[in-house]
C-alpha positions as CSV (number, residue, x, y, z in Angstrom):
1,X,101.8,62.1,63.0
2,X,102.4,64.5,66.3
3,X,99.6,65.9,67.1
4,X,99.1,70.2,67.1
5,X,100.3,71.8,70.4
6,X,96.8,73.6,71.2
7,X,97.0,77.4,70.6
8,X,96.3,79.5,73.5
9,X,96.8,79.6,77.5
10,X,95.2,77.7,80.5
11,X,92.7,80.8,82.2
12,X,90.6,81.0,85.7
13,X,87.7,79.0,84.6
14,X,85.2,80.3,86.2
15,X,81.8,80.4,85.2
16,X,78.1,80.2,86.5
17,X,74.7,78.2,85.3
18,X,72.9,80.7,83.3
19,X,75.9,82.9,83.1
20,X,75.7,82.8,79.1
21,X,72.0,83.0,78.7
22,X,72.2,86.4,76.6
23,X,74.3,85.2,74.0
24,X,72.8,82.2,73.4
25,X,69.5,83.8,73.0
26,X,71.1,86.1,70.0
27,X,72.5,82.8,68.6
28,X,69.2,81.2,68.4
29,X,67.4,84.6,67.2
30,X,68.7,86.4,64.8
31,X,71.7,84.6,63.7
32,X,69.4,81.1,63.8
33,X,69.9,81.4,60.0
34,X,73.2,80.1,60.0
35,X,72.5,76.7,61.7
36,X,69.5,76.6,59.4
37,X,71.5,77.3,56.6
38,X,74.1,74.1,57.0
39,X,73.5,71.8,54.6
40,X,75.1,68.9,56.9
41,X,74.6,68.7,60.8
42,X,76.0,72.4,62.1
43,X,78.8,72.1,64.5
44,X,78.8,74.7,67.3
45,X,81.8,75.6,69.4
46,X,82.3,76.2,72.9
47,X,85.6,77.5,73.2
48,X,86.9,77.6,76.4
49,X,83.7,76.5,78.3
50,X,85.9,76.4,81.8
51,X,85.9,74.2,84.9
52,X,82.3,73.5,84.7
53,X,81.0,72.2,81.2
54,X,77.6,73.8,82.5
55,X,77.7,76.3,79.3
56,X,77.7,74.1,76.7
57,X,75.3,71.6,78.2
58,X,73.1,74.9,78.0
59,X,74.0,75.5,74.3
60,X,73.0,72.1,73.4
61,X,69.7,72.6,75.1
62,X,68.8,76.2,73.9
63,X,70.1,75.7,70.2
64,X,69.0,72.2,69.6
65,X,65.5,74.4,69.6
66,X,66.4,75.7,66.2
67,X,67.8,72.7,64.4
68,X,67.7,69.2,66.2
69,X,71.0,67.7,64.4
70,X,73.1,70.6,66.0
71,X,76.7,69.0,67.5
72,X,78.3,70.8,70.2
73,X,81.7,70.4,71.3
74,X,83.2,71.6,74.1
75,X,86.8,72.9,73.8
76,X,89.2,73.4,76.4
77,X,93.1,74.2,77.0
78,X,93.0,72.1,80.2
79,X,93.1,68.3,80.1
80,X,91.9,67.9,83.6
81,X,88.7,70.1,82.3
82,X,88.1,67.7,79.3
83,X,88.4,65.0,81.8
84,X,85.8,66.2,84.2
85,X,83.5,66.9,81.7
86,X,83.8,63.4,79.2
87,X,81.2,61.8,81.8
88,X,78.3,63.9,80.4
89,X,78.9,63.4,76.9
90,X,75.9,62.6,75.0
91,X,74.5,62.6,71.2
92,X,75.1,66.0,70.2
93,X,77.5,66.8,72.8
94,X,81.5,66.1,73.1
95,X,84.4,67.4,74.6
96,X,87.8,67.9,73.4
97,X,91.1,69.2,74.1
98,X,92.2,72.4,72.0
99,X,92.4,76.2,71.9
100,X,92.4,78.7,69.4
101,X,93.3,75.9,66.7
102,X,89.5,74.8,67.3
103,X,90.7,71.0,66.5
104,X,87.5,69.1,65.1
105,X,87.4,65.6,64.2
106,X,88.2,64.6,59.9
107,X,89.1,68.1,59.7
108,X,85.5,69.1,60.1
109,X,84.8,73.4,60.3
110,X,82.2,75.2,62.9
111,X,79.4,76.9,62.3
112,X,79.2,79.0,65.1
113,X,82.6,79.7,67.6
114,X,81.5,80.8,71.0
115,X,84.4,82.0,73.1
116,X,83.5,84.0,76.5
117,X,85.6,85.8,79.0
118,X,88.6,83.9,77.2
119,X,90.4,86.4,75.8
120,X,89.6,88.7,78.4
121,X,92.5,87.4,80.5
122,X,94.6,87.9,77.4
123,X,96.7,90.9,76.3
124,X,95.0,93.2,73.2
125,X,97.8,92.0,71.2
126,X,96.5,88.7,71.1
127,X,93.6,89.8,69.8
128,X,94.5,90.0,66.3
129,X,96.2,86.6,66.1
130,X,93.2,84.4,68.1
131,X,90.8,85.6,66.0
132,X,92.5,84.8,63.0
133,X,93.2,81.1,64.2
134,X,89.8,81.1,64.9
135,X,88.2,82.1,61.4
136,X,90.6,80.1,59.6
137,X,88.4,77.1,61.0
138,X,84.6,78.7,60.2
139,X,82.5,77.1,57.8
140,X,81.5,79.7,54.8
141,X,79.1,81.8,56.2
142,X,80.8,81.0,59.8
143,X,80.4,83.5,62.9
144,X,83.0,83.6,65.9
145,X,81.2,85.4,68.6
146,X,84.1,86.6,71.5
147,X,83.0,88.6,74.2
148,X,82.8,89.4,77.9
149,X,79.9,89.2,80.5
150,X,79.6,89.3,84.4
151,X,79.2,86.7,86.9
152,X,75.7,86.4,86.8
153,X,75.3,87.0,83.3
154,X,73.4,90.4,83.7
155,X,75.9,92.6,81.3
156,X,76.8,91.1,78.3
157,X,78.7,92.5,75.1
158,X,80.2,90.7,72.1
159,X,81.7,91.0,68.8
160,X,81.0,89.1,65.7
161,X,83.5,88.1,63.5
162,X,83.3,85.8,60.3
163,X,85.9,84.6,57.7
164,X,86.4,87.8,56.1
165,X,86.7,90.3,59.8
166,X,84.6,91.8,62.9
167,X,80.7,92.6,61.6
168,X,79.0,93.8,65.0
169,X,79.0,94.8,68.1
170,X,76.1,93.6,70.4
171,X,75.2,95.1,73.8
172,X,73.0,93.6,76.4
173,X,71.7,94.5,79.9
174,X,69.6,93.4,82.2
175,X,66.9,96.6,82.3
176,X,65.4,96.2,85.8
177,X,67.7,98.2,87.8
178,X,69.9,99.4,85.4
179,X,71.5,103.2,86.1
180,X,73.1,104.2,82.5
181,X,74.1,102.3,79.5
182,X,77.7,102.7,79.7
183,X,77.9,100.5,83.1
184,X,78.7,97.5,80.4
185,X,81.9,99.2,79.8
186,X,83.6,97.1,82.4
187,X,82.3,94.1,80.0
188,X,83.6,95.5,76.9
189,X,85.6,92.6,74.5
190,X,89.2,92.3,74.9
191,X,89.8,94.6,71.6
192,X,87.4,97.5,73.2
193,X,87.9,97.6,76.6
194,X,91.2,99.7,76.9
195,X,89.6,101.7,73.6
196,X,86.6,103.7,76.5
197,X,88.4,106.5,76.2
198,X,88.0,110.2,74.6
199,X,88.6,110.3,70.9
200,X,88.1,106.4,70.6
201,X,84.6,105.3,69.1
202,X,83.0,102.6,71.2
203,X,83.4,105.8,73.9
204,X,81.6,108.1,71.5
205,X,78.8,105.1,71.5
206,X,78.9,104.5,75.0
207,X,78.3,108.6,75.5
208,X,75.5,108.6,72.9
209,X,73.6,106.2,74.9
210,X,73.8,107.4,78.3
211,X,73.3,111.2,76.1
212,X,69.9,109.2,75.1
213,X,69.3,107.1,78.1
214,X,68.7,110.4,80.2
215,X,66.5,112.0,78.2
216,X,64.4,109.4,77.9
217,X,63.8,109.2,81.9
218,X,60.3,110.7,81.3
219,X,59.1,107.6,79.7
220,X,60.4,105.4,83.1
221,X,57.2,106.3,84.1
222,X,55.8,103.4,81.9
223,X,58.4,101.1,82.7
224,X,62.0,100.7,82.0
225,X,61.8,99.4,78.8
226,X,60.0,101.8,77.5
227,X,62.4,104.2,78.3
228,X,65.4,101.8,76.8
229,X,63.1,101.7,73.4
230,X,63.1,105.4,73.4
231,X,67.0,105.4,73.9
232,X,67.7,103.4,71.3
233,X,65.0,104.8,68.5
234,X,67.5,107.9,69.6
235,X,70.0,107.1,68.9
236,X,69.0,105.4,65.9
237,X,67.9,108.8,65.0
238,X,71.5,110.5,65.4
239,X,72.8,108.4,63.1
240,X,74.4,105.3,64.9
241,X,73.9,102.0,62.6
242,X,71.9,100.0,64.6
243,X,71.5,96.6,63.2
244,X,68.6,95.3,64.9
245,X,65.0,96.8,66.0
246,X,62.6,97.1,68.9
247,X,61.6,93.2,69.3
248,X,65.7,93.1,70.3
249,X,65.7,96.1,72.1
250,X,62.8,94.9,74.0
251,X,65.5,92.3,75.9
252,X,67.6,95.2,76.4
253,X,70.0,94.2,73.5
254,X,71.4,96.3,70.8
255,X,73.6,95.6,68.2
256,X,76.0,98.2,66.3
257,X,77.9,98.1,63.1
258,X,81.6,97.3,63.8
259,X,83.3,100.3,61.3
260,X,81.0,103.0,64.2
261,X,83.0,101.7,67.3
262,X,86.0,99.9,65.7
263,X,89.5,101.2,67.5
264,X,90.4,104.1,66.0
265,X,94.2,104.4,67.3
266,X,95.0,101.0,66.4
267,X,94.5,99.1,63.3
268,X,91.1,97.0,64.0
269,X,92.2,93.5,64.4
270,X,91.6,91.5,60.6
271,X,92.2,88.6,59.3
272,X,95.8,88.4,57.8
């Protein structure tokens, strides 16, 4: 039998130690229920991990902390990437060639899909389609996580998606130094990035929190976090969905209901 042609494009690559950090911190926090939750080892995803296989080394490592039996497999478009990275293979830990298909051995489906600055370097209209591929290969109670973050790892924003469409939208900065909120638009997802504009949601979101952010600059004077708890218990407070509380905000996350920043000119991308 031919084997599937994997779905998707060969991208840049690029990626850092560390650079994922944020992410893998919610996955082992609050959504830790779902590897908890798998009655059989949980098999996590990195899709698209890149030239280096650094990332999902560090997945291994940080979620193997919530359930020791956790398998991680590396995905990538490139063969000469799989290549590279078959020498570190260890229990727990594999690499394989595949995209968007997420191709897992006997036909086996993932817990958790982690796929960063991936579809960044796709068209919006590609959205819709990779994430279906995607969640057609999640366990029940499954969780694609697709975002965006810098080079270093110091803005961070993702979207959640299970079997049945996108849940969340989760913000995270790195507070010491940080000017206004809204600087993570540049990191928005591929489905929200072109959306930071007048009349569109996630940019009604974005304005509430820098609207928040600066009145709160009286509590600076006992420290920055402080003053991002006090943004967020705002905005809270005006009516934004907030799915998480202080002991997240604390680590200058926050995470929104998708319907309150979902595109509003364009249907938001589903499952078909």
């Amino acid at each position: 039998m031919r084997s599937q042609r994997p779905v998707g494009t060969i991208t840049r690559g690029t990626t850092n130690p560390n650079r994922l950090r944020r992410v893998d911190r919610w996955l082992a926090g609050p959504q830790a229920w779902r590897l908890r939750a798998a009655t059989a080892p949980p098999v996590v995803v990195d899709l698209g991990y890149g030239a280096s296989p650094v990332t999902a080394l560090e997945l291994r490592q940080r979620l193997a902390r919530v359930r020791a039996d956790v398998e991680v497999v590396g995905i990538e478009i490139d063969p000469a990437r799989v290549l590279a990275a078959r020498p570190l293979e260890q229990t727990g830990l594999s690499f394989r060639l595949g995209g968007f298909e997420v191709p897992l051995q006997g036909g086996r489906r993932a817990t958790v899909v982690r796929a960063f600055n991936v579809l960044r370097q796709y068209d919006e209209a590609d959205v819709a389609g990779a994430w279906a591929t995607v969640q057609g290969r999640l366990t029940e109670g499954g969780v694609l996580v697709e975002g965006t973050c810098d080079e270093l790892g110091r803005l961070s924003a993702w979207v959640a998606v299970d079997r049945d469409g996108p849940r969340s939208l989760t913000l995270s900065w790195r507070l010491r130094g940080l000017e206004r909120p809204s600087v993570v638009a540049e990191r928005l997802p591929k489905a929200l990035i072109h959306r930071n504009v007048p009349g569109e949601r996630v940019h009604a979101y974005l304005e509430a929190l820098d609207r928040a952010w600066a009145h709160a600059a009286h509590h600076g004077s006992f420290g920055v976090r402080q003053r991002f708890l006090a943004t967020a218990a705002e905005v809270r407070a005006e009516g934004w969905p907030l799915l998480d509380g202080p002991s997240r905000w604390r680590l200058g996350e926050l995470t929104v209901a998708w319907p309150a920043v979902a595109p509003r000119c364009a249907a938001s991308p589903q499952r078909a």
